[in-house]
Kinemage of the C-alpha trace (Angstrom):
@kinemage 1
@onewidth
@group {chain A} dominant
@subgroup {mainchain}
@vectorlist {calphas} color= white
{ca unk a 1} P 96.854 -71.857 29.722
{ca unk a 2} L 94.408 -69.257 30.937
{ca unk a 3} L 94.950 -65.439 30.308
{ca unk a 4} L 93.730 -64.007 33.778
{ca unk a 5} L 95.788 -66.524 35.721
{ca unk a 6} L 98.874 -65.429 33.542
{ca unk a 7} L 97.861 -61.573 34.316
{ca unk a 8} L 97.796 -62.650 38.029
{ca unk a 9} L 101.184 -64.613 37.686
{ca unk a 10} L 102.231 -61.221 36.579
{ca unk a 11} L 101.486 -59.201 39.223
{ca unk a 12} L 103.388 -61.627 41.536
{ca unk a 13} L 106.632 -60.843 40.160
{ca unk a 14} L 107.719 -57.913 42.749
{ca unk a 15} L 106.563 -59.939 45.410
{ca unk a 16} L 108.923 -63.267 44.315
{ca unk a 17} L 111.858 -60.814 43.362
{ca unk a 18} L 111.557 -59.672 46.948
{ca unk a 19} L 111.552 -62.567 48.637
{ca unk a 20} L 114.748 -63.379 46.352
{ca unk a 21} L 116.718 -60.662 46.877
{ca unk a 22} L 115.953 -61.635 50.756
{ca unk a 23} L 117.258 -64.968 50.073
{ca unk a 24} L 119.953 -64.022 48.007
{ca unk a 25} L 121.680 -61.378 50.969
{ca unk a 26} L 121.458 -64.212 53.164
{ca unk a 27} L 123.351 -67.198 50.900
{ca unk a 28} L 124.287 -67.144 47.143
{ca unk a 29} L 123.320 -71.180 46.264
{ca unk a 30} L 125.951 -71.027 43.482
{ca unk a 31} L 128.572 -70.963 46.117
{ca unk a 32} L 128.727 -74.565 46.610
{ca unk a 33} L 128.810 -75.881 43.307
{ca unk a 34} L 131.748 -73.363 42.256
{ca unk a 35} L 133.455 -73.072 45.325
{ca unk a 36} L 136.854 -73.655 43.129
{ca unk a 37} L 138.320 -71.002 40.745
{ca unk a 38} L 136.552 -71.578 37.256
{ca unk a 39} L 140.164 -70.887 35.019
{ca unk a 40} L 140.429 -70.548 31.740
{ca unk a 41} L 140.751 -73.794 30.736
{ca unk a 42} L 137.415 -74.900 32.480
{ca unk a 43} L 133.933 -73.733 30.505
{ca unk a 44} L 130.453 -73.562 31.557
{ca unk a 45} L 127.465 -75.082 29.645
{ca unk a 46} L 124.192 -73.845 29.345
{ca unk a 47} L 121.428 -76.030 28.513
{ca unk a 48} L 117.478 -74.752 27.697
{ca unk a 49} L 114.718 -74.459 25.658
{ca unk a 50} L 112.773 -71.163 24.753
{ca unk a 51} L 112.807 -68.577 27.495
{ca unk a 52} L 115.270 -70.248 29.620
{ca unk a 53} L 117.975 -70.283 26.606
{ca unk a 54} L 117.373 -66.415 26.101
{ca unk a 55} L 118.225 -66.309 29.497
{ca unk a 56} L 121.362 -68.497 29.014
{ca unk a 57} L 122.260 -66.555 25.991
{ca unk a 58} L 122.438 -63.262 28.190
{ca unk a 59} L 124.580 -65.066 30.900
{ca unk a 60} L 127.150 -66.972 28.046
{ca unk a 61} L 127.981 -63.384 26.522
{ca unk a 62} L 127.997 -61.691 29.687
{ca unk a 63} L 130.296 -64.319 31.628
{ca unk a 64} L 132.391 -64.165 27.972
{ca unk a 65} L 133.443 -60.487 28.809
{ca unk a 66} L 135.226 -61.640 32.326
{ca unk a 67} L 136.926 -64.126 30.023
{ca unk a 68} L 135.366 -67.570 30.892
{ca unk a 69} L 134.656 -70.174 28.340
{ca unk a 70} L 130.699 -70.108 28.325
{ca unk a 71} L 128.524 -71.438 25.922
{ca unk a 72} L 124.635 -71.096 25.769
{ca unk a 73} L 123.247 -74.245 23.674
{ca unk a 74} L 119.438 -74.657 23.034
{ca unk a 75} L 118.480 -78.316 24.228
{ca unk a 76} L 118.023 -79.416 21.538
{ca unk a 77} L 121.074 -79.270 19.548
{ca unk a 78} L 123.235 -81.911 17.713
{ca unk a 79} L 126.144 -82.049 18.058
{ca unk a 80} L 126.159 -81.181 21.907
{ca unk a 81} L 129.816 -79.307 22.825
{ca unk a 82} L 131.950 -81.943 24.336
{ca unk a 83} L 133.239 -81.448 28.433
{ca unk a 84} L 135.976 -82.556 30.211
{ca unk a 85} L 135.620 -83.537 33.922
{ca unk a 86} L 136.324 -80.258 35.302
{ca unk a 87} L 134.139 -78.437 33.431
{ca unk a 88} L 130.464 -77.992 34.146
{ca unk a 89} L 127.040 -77.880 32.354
{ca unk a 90} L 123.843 -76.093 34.019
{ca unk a 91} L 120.696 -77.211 32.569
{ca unk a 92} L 117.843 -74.649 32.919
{ca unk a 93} L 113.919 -75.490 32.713
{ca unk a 94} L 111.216 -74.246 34.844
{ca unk a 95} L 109.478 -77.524 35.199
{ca unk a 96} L 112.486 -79.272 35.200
{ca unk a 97} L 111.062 -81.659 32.468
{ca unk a 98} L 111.597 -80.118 29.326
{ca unk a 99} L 111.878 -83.378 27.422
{ca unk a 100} L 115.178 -81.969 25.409
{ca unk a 101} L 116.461 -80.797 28.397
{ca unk a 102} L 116.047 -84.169 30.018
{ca unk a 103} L 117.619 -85.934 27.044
{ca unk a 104} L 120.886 -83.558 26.793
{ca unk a 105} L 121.514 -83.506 30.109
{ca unk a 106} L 121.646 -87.245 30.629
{ca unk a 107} L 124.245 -86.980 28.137
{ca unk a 108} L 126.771 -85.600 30.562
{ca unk a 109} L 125.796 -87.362 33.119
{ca unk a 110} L 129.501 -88.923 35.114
{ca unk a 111} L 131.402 -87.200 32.205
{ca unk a 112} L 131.690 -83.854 34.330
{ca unk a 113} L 129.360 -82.069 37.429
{ca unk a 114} L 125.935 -81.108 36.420
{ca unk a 115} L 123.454 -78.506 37.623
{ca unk a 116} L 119.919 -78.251 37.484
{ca unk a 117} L 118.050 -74.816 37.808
{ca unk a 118} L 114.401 -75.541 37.932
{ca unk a 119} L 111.360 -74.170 39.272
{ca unk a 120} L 110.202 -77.559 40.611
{ca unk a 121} L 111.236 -79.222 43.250
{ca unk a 122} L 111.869 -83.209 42.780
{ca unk a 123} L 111.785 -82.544 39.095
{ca unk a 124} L 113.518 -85.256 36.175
{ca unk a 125} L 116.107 -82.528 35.423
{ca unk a 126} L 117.045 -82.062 39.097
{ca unk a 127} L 117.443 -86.147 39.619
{ca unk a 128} L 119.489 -86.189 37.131
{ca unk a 129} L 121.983 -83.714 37.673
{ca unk a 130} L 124.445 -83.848 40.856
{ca unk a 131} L 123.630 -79.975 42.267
{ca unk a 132} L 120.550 -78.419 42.312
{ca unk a 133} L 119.624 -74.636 42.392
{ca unk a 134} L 115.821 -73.577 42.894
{ca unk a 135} L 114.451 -70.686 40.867
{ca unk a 136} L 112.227 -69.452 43.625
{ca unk a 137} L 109.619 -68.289 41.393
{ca unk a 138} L 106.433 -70.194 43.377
{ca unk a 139} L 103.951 -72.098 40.493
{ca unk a 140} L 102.843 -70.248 37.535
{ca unk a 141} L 99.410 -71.196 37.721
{ca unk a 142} L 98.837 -69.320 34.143
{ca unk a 143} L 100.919 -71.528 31.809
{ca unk a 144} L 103.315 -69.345 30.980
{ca unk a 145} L 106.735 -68.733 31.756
{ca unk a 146} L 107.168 -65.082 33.075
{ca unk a 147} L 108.183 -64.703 36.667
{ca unk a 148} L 110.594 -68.542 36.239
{ca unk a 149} L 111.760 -65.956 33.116
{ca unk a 150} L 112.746 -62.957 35.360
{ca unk a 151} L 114.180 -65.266 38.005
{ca unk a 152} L 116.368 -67.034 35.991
{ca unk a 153} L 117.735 -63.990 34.742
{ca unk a 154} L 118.081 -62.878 38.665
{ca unk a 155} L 119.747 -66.121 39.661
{ca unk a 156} L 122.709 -66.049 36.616
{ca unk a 157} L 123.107 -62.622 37.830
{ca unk a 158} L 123.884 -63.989 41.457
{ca unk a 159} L 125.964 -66.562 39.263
{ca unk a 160} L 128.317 -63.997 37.321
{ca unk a 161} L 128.618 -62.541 41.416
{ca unk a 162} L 129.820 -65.641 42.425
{ca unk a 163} L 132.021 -66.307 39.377
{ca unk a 164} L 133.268 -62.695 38.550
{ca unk a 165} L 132.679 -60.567 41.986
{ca unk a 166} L 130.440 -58.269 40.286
{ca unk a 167} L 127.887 -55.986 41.921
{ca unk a 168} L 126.070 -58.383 44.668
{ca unk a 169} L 122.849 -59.487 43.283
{ca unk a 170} L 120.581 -59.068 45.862
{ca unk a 171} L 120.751 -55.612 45.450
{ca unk a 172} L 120.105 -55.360 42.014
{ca unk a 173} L 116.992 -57.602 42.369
{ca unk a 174} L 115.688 -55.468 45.080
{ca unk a 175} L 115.687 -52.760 42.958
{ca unk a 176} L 114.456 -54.470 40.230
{ca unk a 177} L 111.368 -55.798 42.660
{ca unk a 178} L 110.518 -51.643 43.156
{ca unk a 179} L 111.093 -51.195 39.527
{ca unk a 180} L 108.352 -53.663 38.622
{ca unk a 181} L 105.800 -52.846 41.237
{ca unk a 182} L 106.041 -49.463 39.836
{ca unk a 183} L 105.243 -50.383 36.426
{ca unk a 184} L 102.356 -52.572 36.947
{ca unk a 185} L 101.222 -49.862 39.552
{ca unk a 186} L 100.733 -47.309 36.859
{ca unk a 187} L 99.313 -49.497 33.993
{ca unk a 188} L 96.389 -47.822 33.473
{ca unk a 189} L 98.552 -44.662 32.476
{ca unk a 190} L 100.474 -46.544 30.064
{ca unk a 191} L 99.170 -49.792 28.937
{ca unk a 192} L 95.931 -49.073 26.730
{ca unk a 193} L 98.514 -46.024 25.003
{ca unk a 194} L 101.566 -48.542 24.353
{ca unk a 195} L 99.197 -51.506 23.200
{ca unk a 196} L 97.321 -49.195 20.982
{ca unk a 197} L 100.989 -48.098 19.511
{ca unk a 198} L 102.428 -51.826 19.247
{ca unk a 199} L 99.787 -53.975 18.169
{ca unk a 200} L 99.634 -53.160 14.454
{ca unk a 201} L 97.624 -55.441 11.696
{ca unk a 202} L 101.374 -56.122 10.348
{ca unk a 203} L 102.743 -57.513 14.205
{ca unk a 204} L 105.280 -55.866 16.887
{ca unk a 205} L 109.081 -56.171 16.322
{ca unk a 206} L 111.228 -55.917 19.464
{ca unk a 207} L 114.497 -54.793 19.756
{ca unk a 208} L 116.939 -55.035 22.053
{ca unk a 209} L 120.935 -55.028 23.033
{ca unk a 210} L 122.819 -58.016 23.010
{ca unk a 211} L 123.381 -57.894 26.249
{ca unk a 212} L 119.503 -57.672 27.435
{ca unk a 213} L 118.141 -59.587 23.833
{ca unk a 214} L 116.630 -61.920 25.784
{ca unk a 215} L 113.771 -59.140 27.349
{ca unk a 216} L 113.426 -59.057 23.558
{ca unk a 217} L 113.089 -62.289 22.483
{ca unk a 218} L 110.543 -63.254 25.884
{ca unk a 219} L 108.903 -60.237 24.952
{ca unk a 220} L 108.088 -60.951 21.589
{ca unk a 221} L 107.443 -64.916 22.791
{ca unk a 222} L 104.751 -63.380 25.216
{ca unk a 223} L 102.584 -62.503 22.342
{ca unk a 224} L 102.745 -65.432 20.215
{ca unk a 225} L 101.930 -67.622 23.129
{ca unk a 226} L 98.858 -65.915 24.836
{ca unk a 227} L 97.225 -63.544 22.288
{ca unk a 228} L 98.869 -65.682 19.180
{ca unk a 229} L 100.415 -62.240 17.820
{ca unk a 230} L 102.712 -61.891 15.375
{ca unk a 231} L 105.942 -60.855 17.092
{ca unk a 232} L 109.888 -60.959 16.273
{ca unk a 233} L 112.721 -59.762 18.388
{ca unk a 234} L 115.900 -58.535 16.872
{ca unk a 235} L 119.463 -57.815 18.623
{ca unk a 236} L 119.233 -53.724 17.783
{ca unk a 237} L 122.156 -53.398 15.516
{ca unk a 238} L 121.856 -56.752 13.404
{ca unk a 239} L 118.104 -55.258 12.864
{ca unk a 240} L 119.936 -53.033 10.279
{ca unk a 241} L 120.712 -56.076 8.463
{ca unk a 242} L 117.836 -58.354 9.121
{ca unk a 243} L 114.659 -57.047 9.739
{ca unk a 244} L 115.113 -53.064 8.337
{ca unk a 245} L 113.707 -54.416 4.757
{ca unk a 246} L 110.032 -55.087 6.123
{ca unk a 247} L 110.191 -51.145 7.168
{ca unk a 248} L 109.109 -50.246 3.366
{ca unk a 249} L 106.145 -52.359 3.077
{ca unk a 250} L 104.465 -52.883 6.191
{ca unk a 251} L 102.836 -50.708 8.940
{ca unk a 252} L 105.544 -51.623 11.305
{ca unk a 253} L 105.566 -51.223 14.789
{ca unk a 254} L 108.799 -51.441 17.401
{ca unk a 255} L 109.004 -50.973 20.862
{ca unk a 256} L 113.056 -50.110 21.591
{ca unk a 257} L 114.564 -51.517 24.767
{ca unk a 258} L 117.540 -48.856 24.598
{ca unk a 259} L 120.745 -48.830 24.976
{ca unk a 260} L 122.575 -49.810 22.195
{ca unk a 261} L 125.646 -48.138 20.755
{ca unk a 262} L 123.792 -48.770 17.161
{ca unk a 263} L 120.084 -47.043 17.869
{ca unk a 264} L 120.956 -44.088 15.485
{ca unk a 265} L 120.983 -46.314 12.388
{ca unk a 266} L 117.663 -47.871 13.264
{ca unk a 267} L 116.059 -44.589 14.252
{ca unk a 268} L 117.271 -42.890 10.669
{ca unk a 269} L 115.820 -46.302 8.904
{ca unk a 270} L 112.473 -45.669 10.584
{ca unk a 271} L 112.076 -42.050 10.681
{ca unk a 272} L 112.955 -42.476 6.770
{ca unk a 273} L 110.039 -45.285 6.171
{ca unk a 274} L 107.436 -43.444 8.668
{ca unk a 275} L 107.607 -46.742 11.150
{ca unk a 276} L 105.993 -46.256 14.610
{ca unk a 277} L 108.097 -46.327 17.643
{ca unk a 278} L 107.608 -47.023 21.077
{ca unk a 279} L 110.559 -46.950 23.747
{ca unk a 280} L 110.777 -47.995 27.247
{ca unk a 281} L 113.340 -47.448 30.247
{ca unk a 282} L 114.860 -44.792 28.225
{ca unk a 283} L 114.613 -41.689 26.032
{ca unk a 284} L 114.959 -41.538 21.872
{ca unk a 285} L 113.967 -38.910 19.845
{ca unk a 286} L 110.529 -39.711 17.108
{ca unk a 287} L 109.058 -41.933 19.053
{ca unk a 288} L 105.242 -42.189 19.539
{ca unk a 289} L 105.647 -42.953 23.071
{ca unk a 290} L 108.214 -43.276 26.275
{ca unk a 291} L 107.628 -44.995 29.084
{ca unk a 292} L 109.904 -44.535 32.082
{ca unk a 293} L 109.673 -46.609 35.326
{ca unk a 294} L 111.577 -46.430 39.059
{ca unk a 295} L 115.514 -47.803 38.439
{ca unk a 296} L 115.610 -47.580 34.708
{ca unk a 297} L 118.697 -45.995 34.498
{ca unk a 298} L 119.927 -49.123 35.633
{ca unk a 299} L 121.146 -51.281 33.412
{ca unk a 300} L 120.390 -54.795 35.421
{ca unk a 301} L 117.562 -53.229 36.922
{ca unk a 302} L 116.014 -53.239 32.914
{ca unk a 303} L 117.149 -56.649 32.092
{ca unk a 304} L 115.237 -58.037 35.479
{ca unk a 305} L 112.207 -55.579 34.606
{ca unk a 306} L 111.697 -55.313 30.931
{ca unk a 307} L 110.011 -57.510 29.946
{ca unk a 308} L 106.779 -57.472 32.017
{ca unk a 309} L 105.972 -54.437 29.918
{ca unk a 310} L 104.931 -56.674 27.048
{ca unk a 311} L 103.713 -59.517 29.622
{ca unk a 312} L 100.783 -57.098 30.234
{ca unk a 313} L 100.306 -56.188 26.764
{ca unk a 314} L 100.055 -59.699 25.650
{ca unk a 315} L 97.705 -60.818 29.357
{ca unk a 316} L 95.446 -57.632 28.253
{ca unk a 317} L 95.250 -58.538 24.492
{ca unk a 318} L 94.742 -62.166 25.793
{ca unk a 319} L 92.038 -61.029 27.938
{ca unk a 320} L 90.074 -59.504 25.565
{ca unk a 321} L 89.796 -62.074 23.150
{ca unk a 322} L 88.386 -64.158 25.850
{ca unk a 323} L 85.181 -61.686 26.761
């Protein structure tokens, strides 16, 4: 892995969420594999490891709402959930070789149809399953899985379009491209002030809402991997229950990804316990610092966007331990 490729990785996003929105307005590739009805008594599978289950955990809950049967499963996992024929499992890896991921998919193989999303073309994932749908995300010449992260999340939002009829995707990503060129445009406003804020001798605890925990969790992944930070995410209102207690004896430090109905109970806890606060894409009262970007009031436009805010915390911090 190597810290200034990953920084340049990151600065490619807009560019790739572009050129996918572009693609996107012009054919949805989910349209094949689901051309029939999914009813209620067909469910959707959701294979990955690390970033790419966050990502599948987002879709699962989100494609729950509309009322299919959708289950996000890390890799890994044993038992697998059994299929029937008409049902179908997705397995997710940007290299399309995560050796779990191989291993569980070849599981279903002939039991029901399969579908690889991968960031590499002729991949073991993709040979193995009967559909394939391409990330788009162009090679990640840093290591790490950021802009295969945000494209993922893009492409299961052009999923729940084709499954549900929501709000075409292509816009959303579009705006979502603007919304990240603007943030890594102004970095030098906001980046030394946030990482000073966040990167406390006790670690960084993200939170997040269920529905975007996955900015959360890739967030907090970010700086374990490059920097080797300590780092937890938390969905915002089970933090009350989980991760409140380390509030009275450490100098904690959160940045809030807002919009959860259960903020007021975490705010109290850490106004109470003098914690430092950081929020971004929205406004809270007592925090240290806010940092608004273009689109944030958009709800799909944060869950595509997020998350590079603590991509270029971590590629700075990462940096600087390398000069």
């Amino acid at each position: 892995m190597d810290p200034l490729l990953f920084q340049r990785d990151i600065e490619r996003t807009p560019q790739t969420l572009r050129a996918l929105a572009g693609d996107l307005h012009t054919s949805n590739p989910w349209s094949e594999p689901f051309s029939a009805e999914i009813g209620i008594d067909r469910k959707i599978v959701l294979l990955g490891m690390g970033s790419s289950h966050f990502a599948n955990s987002v879709l699962a809950l989100r494609l729950q709402a509309h009322g299919i049967c959708a289950v996000a499963t890390l890799a890994s996992t044993d038992p697998l959930p059994a299929v029937n024929e008409e049902d179908f499992v997705i397995a997710v890896s940007a290299s399309g070789c995560s050796a779990e991921t191989v291993d569980a998919i070849a599981r279903y193989s002939g039991i029901c149809h399969t579908i690889a999303l991968t960031n590499t073309r002729g991949s073991v994932i993709e040979r193995a399953c009967d559909s394939h749908v391409s990330m788009l995300a162009g090679k990640e010449e840093g290591g790490v899985a950021c802009r295969s992260f945000a494209h993922t999340l893009a492409l299961h939002l052009a999923l729940l379009e084709t499954l549900t009829g929501s709000p075409a995707a292509s816009k959303t990503i579009a705006l979502a491209a603007k919304a990240a060129q603007d943030l890594l445009d102004s970095r030098d406003q906001w980046l030394g002030p946030l990482s000073e804020i966040l990167l406390g001798p006790d670690g960084t605890t993200i939170v997040a809402p269920s529905r975007r925990l996955a900015n959360a969790q890739q967030s907090a992944l970010m700086l374990r991997e490059g920097p080797r930070l300590p780092a937890i995410a938390c969905e915002t209102g089970d933090w009350s229950h989980i991760d409140v207690y380390l509030t009275k004896t450490t100098d904690y430090r959160m940045l809030v990804l807002p919009g959860s109905a259960w903020e007021a109970q975490l705010l109290d806890w850490c106004s109470q316990r003098g914690s430092t606060l950081a929020t971004a894409g929205g406004e809270l009262p007592g925090t240290a610092m806010t940092l608004r970007y273009l689109n944030d009031s958009d709800d799909d436009v944060r869950l595509l966007t997020e998350a590079i805010i603590m991509e270029s915390v971590a590629a700075a911090k990462w940096l600087s331990q390398t000069s």
